[in-house]
DONU-473333 format. One record per atom (N, C-alpha, C, CB): x negated, y negated, z negated; residue in three letters. Coordinates in steps of 0.1 Angstrom, whole numbers, plus 2048, in hexadecimal, padded with zeros to 3 digits. Atoms other than C-alpha are relative to their C-alpha. Glycine has a CB too. Layout:
BEGIN
XYZALA;...
***
This chain:
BEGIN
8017F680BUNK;D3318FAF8UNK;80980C804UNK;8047FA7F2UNK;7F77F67F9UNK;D401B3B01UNK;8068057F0UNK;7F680D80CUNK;7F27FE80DUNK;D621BBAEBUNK;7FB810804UNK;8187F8803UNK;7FE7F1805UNK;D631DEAD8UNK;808808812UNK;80F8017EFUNK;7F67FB7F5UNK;D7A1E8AF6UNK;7FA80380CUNK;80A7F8804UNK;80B8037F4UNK;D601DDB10UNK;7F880C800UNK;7F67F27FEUNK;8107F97FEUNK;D431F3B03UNK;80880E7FDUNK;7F07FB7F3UNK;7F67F3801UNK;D60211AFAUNK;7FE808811UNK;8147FA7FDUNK;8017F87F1UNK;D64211B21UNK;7F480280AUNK;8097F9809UNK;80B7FE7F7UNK;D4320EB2CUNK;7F980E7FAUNK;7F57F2802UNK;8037F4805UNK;D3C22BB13UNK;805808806UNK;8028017F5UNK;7F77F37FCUNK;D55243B22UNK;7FC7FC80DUNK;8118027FDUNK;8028067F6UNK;D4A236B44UNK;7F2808806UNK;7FF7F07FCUNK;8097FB7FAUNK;D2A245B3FUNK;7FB80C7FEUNK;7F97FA7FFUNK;7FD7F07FBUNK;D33266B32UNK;80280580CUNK;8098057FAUNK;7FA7FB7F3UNK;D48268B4EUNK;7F380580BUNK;80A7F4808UNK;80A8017F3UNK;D29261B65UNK;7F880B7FAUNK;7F67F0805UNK;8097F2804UNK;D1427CB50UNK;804809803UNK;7FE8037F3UNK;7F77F37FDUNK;D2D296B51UNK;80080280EUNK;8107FF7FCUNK;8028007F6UNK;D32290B73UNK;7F1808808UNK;8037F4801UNK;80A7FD7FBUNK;D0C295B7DUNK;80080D7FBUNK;7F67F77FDUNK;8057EF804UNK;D092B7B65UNK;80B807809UNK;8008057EDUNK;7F77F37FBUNK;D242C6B74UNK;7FC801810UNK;8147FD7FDUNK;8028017F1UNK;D182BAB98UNK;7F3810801UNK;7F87ED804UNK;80E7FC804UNK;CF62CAB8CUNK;80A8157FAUNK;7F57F17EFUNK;7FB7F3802UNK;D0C2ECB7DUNK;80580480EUNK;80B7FF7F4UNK;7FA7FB7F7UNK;D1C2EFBA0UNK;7F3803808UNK;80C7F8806UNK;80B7FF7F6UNK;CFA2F0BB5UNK;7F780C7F9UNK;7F87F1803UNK;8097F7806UNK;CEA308B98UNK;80C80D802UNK;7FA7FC7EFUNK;7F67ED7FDUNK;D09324BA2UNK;7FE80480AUNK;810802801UNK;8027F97F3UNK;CFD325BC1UNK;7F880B802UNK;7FC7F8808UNK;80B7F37F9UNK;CEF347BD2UNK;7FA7FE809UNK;80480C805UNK;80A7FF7F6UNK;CCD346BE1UNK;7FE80E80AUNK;7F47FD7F8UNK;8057F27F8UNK;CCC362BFEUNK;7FA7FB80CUNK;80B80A805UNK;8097FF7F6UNK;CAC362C13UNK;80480B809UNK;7F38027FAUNK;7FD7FC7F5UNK;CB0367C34UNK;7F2805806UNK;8077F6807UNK;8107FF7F4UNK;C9037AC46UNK;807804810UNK;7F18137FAUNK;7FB7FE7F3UNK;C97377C6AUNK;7F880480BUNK;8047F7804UNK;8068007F3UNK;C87382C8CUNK;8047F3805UNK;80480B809UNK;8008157FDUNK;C7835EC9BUNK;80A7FF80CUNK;7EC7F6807UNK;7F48047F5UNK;C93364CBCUNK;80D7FE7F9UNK;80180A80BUNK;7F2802804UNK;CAF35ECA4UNK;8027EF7F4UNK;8058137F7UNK;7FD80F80BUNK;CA533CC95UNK;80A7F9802UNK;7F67F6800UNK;7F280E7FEUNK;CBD325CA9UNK;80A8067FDUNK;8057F8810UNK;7F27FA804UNK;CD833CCA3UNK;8018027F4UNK;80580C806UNK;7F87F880FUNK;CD5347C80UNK;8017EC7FBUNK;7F08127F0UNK;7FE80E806UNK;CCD31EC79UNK;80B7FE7FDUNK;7FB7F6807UNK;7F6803801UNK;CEE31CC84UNK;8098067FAUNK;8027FD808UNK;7FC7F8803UNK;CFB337C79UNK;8037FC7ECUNK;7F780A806UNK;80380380DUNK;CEF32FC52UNK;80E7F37FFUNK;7ED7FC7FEUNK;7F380A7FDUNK;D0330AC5CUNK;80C8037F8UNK;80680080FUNK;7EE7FD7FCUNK;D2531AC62UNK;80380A7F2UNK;80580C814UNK;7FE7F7810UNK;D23333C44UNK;8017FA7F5UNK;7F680A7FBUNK;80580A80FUNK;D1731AC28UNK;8117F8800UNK;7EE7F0804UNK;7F6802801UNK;D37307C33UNK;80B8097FCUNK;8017FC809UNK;7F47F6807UNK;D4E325C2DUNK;7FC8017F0UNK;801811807UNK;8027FE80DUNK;D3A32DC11UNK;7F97FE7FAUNK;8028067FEUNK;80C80E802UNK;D2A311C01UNK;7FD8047ECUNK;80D7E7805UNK;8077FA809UNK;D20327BDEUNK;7F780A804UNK;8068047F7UNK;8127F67F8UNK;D0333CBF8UNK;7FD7F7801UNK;7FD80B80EUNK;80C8077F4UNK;CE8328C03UNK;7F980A806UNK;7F37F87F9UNK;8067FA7F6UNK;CDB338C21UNK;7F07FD7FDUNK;8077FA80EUNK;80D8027FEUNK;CB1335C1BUNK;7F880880DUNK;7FB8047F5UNK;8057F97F4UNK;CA233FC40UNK;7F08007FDUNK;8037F880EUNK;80F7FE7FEUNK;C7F34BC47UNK;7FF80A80AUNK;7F78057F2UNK;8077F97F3UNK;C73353C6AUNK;7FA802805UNK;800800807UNK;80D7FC7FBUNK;C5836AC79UNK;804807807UNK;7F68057F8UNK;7FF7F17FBUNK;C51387C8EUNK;80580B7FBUNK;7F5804801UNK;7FA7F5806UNK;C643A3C86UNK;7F580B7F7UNK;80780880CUNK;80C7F580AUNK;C443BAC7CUNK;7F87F87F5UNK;7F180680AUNK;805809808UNK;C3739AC6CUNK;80A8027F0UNK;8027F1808UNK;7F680180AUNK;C59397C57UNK;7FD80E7F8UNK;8107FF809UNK;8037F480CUNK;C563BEC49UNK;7F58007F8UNK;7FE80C806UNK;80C7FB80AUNK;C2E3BCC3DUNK;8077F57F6UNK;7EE7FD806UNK;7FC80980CUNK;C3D39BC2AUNK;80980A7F4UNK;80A7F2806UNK;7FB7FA805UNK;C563AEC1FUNK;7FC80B7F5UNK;805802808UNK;8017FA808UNK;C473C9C12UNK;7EF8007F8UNK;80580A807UNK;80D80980EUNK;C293B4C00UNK;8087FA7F4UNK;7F57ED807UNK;7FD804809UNK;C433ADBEDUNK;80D7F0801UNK;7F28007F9UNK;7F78067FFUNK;C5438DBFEUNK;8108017FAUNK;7FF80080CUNK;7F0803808UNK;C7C382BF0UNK;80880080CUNK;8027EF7F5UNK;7F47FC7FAUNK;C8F38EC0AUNK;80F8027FAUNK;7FC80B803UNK;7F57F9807UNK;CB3394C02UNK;80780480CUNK;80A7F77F6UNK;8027FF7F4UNK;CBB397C27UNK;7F980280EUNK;8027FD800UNK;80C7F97F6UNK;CAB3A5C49UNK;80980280AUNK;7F680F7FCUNK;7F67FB7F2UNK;CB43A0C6DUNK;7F080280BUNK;80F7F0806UNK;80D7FE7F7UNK;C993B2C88UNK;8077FD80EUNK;7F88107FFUNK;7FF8037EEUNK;C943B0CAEUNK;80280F803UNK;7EE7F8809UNK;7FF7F57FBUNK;C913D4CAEUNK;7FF8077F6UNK;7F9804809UNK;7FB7F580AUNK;C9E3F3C99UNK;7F78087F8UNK;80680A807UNK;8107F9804UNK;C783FEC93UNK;7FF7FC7EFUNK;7F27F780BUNK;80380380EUNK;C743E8C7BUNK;80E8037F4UNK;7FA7F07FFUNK;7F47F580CUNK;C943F1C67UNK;7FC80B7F9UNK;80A808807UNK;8057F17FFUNK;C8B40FC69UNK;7F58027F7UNK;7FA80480EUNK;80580180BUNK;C6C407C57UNK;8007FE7F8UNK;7FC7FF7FEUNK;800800810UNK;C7A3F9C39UNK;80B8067FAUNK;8017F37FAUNK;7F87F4802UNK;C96415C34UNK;7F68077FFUNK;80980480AUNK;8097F6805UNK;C7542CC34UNK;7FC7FD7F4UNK;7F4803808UNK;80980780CUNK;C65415C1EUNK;8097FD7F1UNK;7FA7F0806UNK;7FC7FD809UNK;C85418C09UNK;8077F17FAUNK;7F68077F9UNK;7FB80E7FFUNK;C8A3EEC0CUNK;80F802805UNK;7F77F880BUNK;7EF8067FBUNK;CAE3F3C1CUNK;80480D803UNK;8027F6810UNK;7FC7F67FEUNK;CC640DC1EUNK;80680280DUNK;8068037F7UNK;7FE7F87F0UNK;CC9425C3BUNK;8127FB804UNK;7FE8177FEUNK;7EF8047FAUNK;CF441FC3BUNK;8067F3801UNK;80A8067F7UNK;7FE80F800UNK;CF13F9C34UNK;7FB7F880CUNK;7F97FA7F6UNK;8078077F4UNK;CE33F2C5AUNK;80A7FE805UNK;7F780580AUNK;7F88047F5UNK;CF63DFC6FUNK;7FD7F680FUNK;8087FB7F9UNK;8048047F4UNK;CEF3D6C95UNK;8087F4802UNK;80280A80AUNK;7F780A7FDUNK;CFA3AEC99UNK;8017F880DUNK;7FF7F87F7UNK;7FF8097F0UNK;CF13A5CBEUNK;7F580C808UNK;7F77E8800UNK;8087F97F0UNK;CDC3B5CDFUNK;7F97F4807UNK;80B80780DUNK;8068087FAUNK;CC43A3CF2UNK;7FD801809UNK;7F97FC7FEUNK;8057FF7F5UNK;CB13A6D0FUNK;7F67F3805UNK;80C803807UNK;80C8057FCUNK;C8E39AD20UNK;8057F580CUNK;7F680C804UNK;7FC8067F6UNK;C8837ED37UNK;7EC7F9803UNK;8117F57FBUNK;80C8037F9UNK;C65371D4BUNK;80A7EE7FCUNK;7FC808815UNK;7FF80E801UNK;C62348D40UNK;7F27FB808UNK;8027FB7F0UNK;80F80A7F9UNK;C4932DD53UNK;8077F27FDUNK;7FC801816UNK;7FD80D803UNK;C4830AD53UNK;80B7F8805UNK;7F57FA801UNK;7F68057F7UNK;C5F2F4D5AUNK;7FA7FB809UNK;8087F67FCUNK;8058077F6UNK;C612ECD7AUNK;7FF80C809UNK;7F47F87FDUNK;80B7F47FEUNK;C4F30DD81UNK;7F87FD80CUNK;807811801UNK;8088037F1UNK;C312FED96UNK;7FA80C804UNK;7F47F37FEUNK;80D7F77FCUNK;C1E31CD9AUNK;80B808809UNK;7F58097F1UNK;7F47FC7FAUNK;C4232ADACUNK;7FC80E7FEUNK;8057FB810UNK;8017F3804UNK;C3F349D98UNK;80D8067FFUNK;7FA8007F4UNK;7F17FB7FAUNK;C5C361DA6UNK;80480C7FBUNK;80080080FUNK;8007F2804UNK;C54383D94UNK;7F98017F9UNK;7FF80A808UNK;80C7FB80BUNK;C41397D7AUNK;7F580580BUNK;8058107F5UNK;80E7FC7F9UNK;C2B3A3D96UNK;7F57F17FDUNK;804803813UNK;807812800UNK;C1F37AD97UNK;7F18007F4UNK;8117F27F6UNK;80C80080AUNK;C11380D74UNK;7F780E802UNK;8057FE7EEUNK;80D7F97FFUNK;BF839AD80UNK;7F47F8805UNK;80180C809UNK;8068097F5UNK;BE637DD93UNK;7F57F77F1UNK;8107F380DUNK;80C80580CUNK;BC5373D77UNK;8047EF7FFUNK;7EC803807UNK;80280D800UNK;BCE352D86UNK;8117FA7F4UNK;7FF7FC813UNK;7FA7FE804UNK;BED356D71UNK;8017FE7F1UNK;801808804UNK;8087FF80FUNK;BE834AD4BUNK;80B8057FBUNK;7F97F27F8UNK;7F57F4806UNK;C03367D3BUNK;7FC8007EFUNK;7FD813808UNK;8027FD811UNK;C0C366D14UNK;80A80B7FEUNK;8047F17F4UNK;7EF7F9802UNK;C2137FD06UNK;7FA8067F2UNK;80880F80FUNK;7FC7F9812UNK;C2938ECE1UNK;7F68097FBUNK;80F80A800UNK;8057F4807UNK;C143A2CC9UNK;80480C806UNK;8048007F2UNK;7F57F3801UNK;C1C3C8CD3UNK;8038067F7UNK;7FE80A808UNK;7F87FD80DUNK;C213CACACUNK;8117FA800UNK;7F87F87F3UNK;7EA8077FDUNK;C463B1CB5UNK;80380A808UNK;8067EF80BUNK;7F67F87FDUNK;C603C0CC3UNK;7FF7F6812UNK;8107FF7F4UNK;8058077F6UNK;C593A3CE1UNK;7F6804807UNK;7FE7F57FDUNK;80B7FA7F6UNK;C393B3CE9UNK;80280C803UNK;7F38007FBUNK;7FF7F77FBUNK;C413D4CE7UNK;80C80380FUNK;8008057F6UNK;7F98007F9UNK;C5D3CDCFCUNK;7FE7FB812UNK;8087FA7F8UNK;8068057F5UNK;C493BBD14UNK;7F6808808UNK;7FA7F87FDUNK;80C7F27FCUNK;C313D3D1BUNK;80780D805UNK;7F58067F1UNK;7F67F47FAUNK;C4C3F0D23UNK;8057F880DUNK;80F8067F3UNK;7FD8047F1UNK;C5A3D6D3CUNK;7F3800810UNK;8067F17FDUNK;80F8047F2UNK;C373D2D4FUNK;7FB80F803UNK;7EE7F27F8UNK;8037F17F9UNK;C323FAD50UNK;809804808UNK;7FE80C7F7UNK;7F57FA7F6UNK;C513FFD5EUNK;7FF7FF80DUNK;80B7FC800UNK;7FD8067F6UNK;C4A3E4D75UNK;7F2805807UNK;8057F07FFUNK;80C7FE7FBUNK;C233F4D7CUNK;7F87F3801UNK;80180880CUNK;80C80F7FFUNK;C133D0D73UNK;7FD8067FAUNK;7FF7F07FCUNK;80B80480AUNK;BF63CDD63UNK;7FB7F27FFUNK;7F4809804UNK;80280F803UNK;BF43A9D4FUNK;7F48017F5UNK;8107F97F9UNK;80B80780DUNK;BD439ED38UNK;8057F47FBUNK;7F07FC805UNK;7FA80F809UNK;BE8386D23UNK;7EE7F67FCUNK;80A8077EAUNK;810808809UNK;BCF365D17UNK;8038087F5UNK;7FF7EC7FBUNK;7FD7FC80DUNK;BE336DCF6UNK;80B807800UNK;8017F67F8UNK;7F67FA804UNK;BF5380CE1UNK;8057F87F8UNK;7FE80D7FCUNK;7F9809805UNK;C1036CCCCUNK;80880A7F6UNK;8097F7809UNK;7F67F5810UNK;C2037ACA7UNK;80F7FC803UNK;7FB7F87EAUNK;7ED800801UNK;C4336ECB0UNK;8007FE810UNK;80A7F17F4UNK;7F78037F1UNK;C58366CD1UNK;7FE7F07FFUNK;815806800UNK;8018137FDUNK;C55340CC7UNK;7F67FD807UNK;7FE7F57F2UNK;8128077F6UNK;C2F33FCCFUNK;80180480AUNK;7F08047FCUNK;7FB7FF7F1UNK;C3634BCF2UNK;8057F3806UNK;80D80A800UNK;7FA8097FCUNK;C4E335CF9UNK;7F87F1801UNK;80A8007F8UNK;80780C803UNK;C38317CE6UNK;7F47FE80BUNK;7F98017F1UNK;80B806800UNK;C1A31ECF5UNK;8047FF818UNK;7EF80C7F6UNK;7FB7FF7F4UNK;C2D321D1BUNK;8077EE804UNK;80B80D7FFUNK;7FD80A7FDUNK;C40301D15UNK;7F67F47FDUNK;80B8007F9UNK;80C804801UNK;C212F1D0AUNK;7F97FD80CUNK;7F98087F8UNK;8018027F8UNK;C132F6D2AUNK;7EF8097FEUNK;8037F2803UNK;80A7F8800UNK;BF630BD1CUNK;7FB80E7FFUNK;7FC7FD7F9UNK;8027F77F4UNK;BFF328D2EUNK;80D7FC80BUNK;8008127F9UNK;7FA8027F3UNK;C1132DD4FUNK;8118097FDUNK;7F380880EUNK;7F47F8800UNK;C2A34CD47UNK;8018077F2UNK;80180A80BUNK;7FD7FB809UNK;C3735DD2BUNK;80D80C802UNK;8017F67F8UNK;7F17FA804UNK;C54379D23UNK;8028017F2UNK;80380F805UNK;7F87FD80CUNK;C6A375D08UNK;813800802UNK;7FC7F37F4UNK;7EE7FF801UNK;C94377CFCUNK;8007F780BUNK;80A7FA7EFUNK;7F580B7F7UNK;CA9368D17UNK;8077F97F5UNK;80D80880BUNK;7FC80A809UNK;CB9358CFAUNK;7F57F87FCUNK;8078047F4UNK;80F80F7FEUNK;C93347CF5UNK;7FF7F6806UNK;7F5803805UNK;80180A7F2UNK;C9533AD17UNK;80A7FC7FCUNK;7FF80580FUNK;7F8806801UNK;CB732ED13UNK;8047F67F5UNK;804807802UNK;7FF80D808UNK;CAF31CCF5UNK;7F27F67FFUNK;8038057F1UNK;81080A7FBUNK;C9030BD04UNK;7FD7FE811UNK;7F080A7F9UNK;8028007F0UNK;C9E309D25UNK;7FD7F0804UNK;811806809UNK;8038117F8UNK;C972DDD28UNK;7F48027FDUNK;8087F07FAUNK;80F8007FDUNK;C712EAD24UNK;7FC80E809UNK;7F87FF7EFUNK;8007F37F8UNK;C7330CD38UNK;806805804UNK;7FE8087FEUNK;7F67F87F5UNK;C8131ED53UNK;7FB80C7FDUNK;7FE7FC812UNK;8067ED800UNK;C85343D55UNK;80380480EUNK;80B80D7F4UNK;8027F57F8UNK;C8035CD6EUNK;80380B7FBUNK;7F4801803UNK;7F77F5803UNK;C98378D6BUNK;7F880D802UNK;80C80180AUNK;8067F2800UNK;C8B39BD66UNK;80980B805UNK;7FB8047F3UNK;7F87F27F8UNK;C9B3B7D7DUNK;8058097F9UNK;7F8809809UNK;7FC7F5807UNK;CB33CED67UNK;7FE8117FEUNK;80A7FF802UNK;8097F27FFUNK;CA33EBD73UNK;7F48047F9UNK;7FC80180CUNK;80B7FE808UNK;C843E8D62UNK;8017F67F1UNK;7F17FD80AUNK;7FE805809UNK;C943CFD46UNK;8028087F1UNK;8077F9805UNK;7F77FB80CUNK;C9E3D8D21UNK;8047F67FAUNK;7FA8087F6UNK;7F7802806UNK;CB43D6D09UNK;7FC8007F2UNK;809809802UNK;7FF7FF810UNK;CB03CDCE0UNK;80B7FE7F8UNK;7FA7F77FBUNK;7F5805808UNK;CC23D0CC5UNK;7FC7F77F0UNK;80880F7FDUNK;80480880BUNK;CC43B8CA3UNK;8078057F5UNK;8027F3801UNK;7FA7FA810UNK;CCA3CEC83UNK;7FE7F47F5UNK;7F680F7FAUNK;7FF80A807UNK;CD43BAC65UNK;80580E7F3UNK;80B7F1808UNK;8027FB807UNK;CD03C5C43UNK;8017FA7F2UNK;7F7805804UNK;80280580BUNK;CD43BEC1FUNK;7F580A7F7UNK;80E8007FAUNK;8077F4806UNK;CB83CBC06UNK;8058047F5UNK;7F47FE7FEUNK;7F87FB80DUNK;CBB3DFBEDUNK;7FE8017F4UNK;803808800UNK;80280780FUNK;CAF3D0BCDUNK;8067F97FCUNK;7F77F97FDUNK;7F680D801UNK;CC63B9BCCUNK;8057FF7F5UNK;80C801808UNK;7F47FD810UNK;CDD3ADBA9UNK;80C80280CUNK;8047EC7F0UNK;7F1802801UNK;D013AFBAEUNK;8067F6808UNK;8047FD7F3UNK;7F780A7FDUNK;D0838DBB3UNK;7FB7F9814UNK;7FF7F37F0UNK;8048017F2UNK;CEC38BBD1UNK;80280A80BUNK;7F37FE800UNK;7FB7F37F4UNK;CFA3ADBE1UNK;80F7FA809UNK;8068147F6UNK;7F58067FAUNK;D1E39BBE3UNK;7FF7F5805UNK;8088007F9UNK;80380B7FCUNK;D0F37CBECUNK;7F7805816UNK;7F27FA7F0UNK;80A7FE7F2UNK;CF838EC0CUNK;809807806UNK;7F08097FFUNK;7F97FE7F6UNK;D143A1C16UNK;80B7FA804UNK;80280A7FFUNK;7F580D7FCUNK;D2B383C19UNK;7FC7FB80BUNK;8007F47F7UNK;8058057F1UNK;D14379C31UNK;802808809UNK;7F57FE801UNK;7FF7F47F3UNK;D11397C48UNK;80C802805UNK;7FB80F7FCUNK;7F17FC7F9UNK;D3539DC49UNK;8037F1809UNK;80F8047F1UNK;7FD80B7FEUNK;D33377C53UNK;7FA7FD80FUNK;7FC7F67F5UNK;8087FF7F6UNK;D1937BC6FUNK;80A80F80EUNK;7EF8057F6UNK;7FC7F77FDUNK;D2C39CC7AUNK;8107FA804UNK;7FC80A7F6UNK;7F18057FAUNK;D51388C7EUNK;7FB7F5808UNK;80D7F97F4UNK;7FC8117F8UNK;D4E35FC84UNK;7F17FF803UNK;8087EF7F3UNK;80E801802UNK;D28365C89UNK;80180480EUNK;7F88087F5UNK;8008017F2UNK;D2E373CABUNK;8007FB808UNK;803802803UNK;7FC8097F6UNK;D3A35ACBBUNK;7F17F4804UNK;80E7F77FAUNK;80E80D800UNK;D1A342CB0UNK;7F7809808UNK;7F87FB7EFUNK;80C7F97F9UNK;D03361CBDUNK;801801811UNK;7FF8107FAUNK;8007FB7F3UNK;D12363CDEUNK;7FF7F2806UNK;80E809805UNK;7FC80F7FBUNK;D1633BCE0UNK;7EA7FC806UNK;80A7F37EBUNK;814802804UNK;CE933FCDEUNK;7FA80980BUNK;7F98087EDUNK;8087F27F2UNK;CEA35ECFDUNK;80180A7FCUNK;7F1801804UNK;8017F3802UNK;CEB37ACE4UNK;80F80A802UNK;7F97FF7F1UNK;7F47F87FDUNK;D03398CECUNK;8048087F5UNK;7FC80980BUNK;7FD7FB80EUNK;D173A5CD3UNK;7FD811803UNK;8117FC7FBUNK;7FF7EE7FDUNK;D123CDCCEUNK;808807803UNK;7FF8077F9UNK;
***
């Protein structure tokens, strides 16, 4: 038989455990949601990136979403929930500062990149130059020349006077990579940080600095923002811009 005393403490026993849960449930509803739109060469790094921030500061949740950089703006400006924006190249910035999405003095440049020729592992076909992929026998993917990957690709192969008939064109830097490590093509160019984070399925083939370039990765808050998600998105940036460095360079990328 349970004494007055008994069912006293199992009463208070299970406030406790109520209370407990709402307040668990009040601490996870204070949190700030800031969507991340990213250019797709910065997934392993911002993944980690998001990580190391949430630990400092565990009322943001980091929400990622990765595409093509030209991809990332039409979302954007159909209306996507951006509260953040990091490109491959300044272009697209550029176009949502026209478009009135982000302000012109709120850009900030958080890493540099640079191109690189990938093949398979192994590289049986002993592909040793961009001249290589002029050879039909050559199955060559490379980037939309709406990305910042294709256009960037295509300035390296005039310099160099190739002429490549890609099979395909690919909306981000991943499908490159994918459809190279796959084995269902032969070569590709994308980020040397690409290759280097998919170097136990692909080798690269260095591209001569002379006819190579250079990107940059503007990073942006928008500007619809409340209050509490402006101080929330620039918590981050200033976070990416100090202890964030270290993760971008730890991935290949060069600080600016």
């Amino acid at each position: 038989m349970t004494t007055p005393l008994a069912r006293r403490l199992l009463l208070m026993g299970s406030v406790i455990g109520l209370l407990s849960t709402l307040s668990a449930c009040g601490r996870s509803d204070t949190k700030t949601n800031i969507d991340l739109y990213a250019a797709a060469s910065l997934s392993t790094a911002m993944t980690s990136m998001a990580v190391a921030f949430e630990n400092e500061e565990p009322n943001i949740r980091i929400v990622l979403n990765f595409a093509g950089s030209a991809t990332l703006v039409e979302q954007i400006k159909q209306g996507a929930p951006a509260d953040v924006v990091v490109f491959a190249d300044d272009k697209q910035m550029v176009d949502l500062v026209e478009n009135g999405n982000v302000a012109k003095d709120s850009v900030t440049t958080i890493a540099t990149n640079t191109l690189t020729l990938i093949v398979e592992k192994g590289n049986p076909l002993n592909i040793t130059s961009l001249s290589d992929l002029a050879s039909p026998q050559i199955r060559t993917v490379l980037c939309d020349i709406a990305q910042p990957c294709g256009k960037y690709s295509d300035h390296i192969l005039q310099r160099a006077n190739i002429v490549v008939e890609p099979r395909s064109r690919e909306t981000s830097v991943s499908g490159v990579t994918q459809k190279v490590a796959s084995g269902e093509a032969d070569a590709g160019i994308v980020y040397v940080t690409d290759a280097l984070a998919n170097a136990s399925k692909l080798d690269a083939v260095s591209i001569d600095k002379s006819i190579n370039v250079s990107n940059n990765y503007p990073i942006a808050a928008l500007t619809e923002l409340s209050i509490t998600e402006q101080k929330a998105a620039q918590t981050f940036i200033d976070f990416v811009m100090g202890e964030g460095q270290k993760i971008l360079n730890d991935y290949g990328f060069l600080s600016p």
